[in-house]
N, C-alpha and C positions, 0 to 999 in steps of 0.2 A: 573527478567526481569524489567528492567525501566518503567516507565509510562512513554508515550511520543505524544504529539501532533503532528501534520502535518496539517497546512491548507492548502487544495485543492480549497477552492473557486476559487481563480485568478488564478490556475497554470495547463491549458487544457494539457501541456506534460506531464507531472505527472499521469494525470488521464487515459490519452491515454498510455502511456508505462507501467501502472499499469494492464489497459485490454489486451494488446498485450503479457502480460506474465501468465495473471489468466485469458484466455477468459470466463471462466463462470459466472465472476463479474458483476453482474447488477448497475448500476448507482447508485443507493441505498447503496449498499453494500458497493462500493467505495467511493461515501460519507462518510460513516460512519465511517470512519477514523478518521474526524473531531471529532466525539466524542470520540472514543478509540481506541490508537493504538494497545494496547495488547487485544483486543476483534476484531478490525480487522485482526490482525495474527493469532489470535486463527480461527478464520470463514474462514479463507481462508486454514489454517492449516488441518481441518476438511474435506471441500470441495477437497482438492487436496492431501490428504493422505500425506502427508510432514511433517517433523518434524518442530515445531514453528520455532527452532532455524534459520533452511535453509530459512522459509516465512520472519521471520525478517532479514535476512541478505540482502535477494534479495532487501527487500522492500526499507529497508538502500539505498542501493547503487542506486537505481533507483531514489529514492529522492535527494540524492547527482549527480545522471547524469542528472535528470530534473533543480537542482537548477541550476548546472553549463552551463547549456544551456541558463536559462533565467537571468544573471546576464549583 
């Protein structure tokens, strides 16, 4: 698995389409992206019984639907 950053600071879709798909996610948790992606797929991996592979994929694509809405 890659190491790979994502900054959420500026981008509220991202953070909101991240909760509309992991409702369990606390603000906290979702931050914490900012410091590790592969530690935030792993904690949501955990949480929602899914295989990292399937949390990384979604999270992918929701970061490339967030980007492409705020471009």
């Amino acid at each position: 698995m890659m190491v790979k950053e994502i900054n959420l600071s500026k981008n509220e879709l991202l953070k909101d389409e991240l909760k509309a798909k992991y409702a369990n996610l606390t603000d906290a948790e979702i931050n914490g992206i900012n410091e590790s992606f592969d530690q935030f797929v792993e904690n949501i991996s955990l949480n929602t019984h899914l295989q990292k592979e399937e949390v990384e994929r979604t999270i992918e694509e929701t970061v490339a639907y967030a980007h492409s809405k705020s471009l």
